[in-house]
C-alpha positions in Angstrom: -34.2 111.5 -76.9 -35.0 108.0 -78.8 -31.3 106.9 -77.8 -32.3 107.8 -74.1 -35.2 105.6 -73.9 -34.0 102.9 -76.0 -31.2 103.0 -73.4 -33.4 103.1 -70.5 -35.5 99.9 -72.2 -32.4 98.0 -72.4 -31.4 98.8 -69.0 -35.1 96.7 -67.7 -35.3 94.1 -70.1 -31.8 92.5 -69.0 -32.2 94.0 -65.2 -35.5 92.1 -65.2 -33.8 89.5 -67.1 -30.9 89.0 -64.1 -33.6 89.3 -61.8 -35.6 86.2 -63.3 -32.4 84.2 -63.7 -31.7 85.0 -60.1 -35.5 83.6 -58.9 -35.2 80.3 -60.9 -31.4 80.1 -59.3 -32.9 80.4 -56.3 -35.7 77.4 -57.1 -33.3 75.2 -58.3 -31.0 75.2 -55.0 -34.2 75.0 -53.0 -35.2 71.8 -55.1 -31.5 70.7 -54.2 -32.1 70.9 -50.5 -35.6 69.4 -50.6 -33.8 66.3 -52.8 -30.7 66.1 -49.9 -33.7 65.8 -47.6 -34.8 63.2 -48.9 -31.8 61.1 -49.8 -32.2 61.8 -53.3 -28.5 62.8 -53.7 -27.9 62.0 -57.2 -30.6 64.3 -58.1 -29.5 66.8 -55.4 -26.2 67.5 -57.5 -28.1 67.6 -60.7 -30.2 70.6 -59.3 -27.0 72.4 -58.4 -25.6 71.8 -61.4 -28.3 74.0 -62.8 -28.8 76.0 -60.3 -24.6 77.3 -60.8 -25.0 77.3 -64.7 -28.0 79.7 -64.4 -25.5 81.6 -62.0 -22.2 81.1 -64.2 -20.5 80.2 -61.1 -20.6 78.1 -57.9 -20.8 79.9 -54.1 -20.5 79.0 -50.8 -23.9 77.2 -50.2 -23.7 75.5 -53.7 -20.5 74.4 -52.7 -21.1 73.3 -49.1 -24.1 71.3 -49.8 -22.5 69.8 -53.3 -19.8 68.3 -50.7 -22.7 67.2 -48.3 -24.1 65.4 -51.4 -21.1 63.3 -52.7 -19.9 62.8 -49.2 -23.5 60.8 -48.7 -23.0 58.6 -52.0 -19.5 57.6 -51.1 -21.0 56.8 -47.7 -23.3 54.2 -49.3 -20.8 53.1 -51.9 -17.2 54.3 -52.0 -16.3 51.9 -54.5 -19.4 53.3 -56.9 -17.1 55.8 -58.7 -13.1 57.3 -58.6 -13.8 60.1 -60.5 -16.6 60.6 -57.5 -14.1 59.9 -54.8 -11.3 62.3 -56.8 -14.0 65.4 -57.4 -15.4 65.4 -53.5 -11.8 64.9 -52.5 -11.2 68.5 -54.6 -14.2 70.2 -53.5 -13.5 69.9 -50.3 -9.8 71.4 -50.6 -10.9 74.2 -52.5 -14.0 74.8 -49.9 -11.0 74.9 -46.8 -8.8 77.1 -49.3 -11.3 79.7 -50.1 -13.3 80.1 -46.7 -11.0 79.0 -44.0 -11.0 82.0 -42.3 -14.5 83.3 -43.6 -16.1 84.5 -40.4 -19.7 82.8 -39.4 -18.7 79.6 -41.9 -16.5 78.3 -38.6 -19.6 75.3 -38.2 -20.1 74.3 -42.1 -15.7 74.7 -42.5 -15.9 71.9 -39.9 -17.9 70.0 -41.3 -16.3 70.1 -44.7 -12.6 69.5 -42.5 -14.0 66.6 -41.1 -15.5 64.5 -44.5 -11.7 65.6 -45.8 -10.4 63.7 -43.2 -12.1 60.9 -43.2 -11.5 60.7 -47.4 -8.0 59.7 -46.3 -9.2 56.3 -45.6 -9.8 55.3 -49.3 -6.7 54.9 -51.9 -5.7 57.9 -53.5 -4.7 56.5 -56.7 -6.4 54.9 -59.2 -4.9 51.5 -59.2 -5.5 51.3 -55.7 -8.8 52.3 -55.7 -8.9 49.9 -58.0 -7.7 47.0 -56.3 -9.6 48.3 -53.3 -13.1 48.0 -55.1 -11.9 44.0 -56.2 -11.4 43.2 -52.0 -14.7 44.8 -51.8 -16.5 43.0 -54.3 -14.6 39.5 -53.0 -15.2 40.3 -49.6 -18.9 41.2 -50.3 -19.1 37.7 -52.4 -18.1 35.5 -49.5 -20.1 37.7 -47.1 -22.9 36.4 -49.3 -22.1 32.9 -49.5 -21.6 32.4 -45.6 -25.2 33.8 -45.2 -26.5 31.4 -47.9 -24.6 28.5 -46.2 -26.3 29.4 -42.8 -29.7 29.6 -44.1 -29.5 26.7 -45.9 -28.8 24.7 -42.8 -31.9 27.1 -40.8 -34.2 26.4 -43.5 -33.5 22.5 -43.8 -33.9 22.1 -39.8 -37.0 24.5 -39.7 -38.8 22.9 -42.7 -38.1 19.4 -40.8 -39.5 20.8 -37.5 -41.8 22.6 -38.5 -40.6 26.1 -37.1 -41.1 29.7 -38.1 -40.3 32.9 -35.9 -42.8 35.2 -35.2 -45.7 33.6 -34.7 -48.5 33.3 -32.1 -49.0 30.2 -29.6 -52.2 29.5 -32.1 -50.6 30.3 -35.4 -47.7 28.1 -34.3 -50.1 25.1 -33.3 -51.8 25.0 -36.4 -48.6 25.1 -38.2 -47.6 22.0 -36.3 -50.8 19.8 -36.2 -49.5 17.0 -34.7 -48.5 18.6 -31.4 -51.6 20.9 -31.5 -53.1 17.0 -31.3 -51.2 16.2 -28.0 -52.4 17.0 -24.2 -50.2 20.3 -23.3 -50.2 21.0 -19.5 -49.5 25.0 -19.3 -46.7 26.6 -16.9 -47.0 30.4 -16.0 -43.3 31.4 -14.9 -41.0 34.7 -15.0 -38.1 32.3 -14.5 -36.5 33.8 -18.0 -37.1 37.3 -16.9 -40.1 38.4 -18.5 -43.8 37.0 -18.1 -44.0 33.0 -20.2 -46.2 30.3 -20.5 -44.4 26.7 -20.9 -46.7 24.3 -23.1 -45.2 20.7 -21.8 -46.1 17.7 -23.1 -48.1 15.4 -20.4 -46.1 12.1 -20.2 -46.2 9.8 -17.0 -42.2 10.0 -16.2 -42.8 7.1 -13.6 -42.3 4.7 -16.4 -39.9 6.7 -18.7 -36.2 5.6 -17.8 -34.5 8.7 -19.4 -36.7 11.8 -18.8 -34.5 13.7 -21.9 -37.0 11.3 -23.6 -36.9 11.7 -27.7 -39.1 13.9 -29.1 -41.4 17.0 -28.7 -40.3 18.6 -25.0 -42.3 22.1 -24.9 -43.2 25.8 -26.4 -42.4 28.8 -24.7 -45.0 31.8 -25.0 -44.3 35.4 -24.0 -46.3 37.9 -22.4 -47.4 38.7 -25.9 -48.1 35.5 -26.6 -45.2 35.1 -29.5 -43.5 31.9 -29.6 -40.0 32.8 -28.0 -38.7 28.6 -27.8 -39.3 25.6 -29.9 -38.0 22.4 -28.2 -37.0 19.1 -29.5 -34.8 15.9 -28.0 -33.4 14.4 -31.2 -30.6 12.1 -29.6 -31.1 8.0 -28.5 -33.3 8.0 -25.2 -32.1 4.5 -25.1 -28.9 5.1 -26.1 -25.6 5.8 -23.8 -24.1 9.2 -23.1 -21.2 8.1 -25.4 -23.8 6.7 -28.2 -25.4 10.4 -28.1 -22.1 11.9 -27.6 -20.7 10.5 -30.4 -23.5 12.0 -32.6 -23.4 15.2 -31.0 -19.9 15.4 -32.0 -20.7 14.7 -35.4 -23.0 17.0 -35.6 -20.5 20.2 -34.3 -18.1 18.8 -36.7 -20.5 19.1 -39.5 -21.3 22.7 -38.8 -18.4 24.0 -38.2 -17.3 22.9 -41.6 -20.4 24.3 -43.4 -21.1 27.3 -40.9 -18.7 30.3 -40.7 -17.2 31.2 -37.2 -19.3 34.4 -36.6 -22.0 32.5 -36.6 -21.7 29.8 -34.2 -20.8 30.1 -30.2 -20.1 27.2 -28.3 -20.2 27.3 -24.7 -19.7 24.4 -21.8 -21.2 24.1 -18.3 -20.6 21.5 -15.3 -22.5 21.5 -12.6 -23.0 18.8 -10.1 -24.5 16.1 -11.8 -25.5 18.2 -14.8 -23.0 18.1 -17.7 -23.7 20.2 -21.2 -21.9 21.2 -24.0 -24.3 23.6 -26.3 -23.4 25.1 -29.6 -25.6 28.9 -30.4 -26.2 28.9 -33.8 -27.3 32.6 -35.1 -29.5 33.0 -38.1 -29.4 36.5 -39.1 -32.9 38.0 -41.3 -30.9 39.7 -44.6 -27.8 39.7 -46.4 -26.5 42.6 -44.8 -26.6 40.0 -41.3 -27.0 43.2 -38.8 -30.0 41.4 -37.4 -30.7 37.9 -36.2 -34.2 36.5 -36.6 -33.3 33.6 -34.2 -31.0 30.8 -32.8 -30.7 27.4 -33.4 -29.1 25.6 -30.2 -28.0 22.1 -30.1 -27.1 20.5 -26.5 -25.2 17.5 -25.7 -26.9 16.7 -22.0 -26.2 14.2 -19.0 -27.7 14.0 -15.8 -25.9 11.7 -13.6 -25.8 8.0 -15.1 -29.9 8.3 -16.0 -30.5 11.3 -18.1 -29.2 12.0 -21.7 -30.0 13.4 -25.1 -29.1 15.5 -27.3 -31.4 19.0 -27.2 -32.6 21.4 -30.1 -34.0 24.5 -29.5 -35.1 27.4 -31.7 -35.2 30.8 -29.8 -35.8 34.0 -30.5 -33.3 37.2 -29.3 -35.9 37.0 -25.7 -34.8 34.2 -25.0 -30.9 34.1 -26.0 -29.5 35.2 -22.2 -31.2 32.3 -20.9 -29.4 30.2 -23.6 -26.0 32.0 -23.2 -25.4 31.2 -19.3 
């Protein structure tokens, strides 16, 4: 009779026992899946790893969402870790081996078939990978150094002209005194496709021989009132076409030496008396240079034998069609 019952105890203490590991199983997957929701992936493997060494063994949703895991950290970073690459590489093989024909898995097996696939881009040994995490780091290095060049030369012509994107009409003004000084005549237009207000200097043009004269030539407001165009004439109003031309040219030569490629458009227009050759300087906001914060545009202009000088112009992305016809 004892032997019965100390039988029977035995029986509840390690069913129970299997029970409880079960539940905190259980917790520590759900913990996984709240960390892959919120991008903490390293963490998300670290909570399957415990989650399987409570269990003794993986299964199919440890596995599937352990793939889903590493594929997101070679995403960001292939070149992070080989032995990351190698094990996510194995995972999924075993994954396609084991429940390939599993059915109700036919949705996760795809998506496990297609992060295999697309592993095939990266080397599969480790000299290779190797080599391919050098090109990164090289590529990444002059990546960085063409941004620095670019906003070195934005930062040195802003600072001179006193620009910065993003501001208001009145922030703008009282960032440049000395125009906020001068008599501004105000132009409603939708000429640039979208609601603006052009703030021109008032100058008597009766007794100026060039009207590209030298200096401040307007602000451009939008319908929000944000400062979408900065204008400047920075050439010779006195000087000949070929005087200013010769600067101009200069100029393009100088920043196409310091400026990388992808930066820089230059585009030419004739028509009628108008001639114009205008280079499109892009300044992009961070390193990663997937968005530009504005333009810097420099024109070479003549009109007939009267009119010439060499234009700058800050922009903002409103503004760039305008520039790019």
């Amino acid at each position: 009779m004892n032997k019965k019952i100390i039988l029977i105890c035995l029986i509840f203490v390690f069913g129970f026992s299997g029970f409880a590991q079960n539940t905190i199983a259980k917790i520590k997957y759900e913990e996984a899946e709240e960390s892959y929701e919120k991008q903490d992936y390293d963490i998300t493997l670290n909570r399957l790893n415990e989650a399987e060494s409570i269990l003794g063994s993986s299964n199919p949703k440890t596995q599937y969402l352990r793939i889903l895991a590493q594929n997101k950290l070679v995403q960001k970073d292939a070149s992070q870790s080989y032995e990351l690459l190698e094990d996510l590489r194995k995972n999924c093989k075993a994954y396609i081996t084991a429940y390939g024909d599993n059915p109700g898995m036919e949705e996760k097996f795809r998506d496990v078939y297609k992060i295999a696939e697309n592993l095939k881009i990266y080397p599969d040994s480790r000299q290779e990978f190797e080599n391919y995490v050098t090109a990164l780091k090289k590529e990444a290095a002059d990546k960085e150094q063409k941004y620095l060049r670019v906003l070195a030369f934005a930062d040195s012509l802003s600072t001179q002209y006193k620009f910065k994107p993003n501001l208001n009409i009145s922030e703008f003004l009282q960032l440049n005194q000395e125009l906020a000084s001068m008599e501004l005549r105000q132009y409603p237009s939708d000429v640039f496709g979208f609601p603006s207000i052009s703030h021109n200097p008032v100058r008597d043009y009766r007794k100026i021989k060039n009207v590209y004269v030298t200096g401040f030539t307007g602000i451009i407001e939008d319908e929000s009132g944000k400062v979408v165009c900065y204008g400047e004439y920075i050439g010779n109003d006195k000087g000949t076409y070929e005087e200013n031309k010769s600067v101009y040219i200069r100029m393009k030569e100088t920043i196409l030496i310091n400026i990388a490629s992808e930066f820089i458009q230059i585009k030419e227009k004739t028509d009628g008396q108008l001639e114009r050759t205008r280079i499109i300087i892009s300044v992009p906001s961070n390193k990663k240079m997937d968005v530009i914060e504005y333009y810097i545009v420099f024109d070479l202009l003549k009109y007939g034998s009267l009119a010439q000088n060499i234009g700058l112009h800050f922009i903002t992305q409103k503004m760039l069609k305008a520039y790019s016809e």
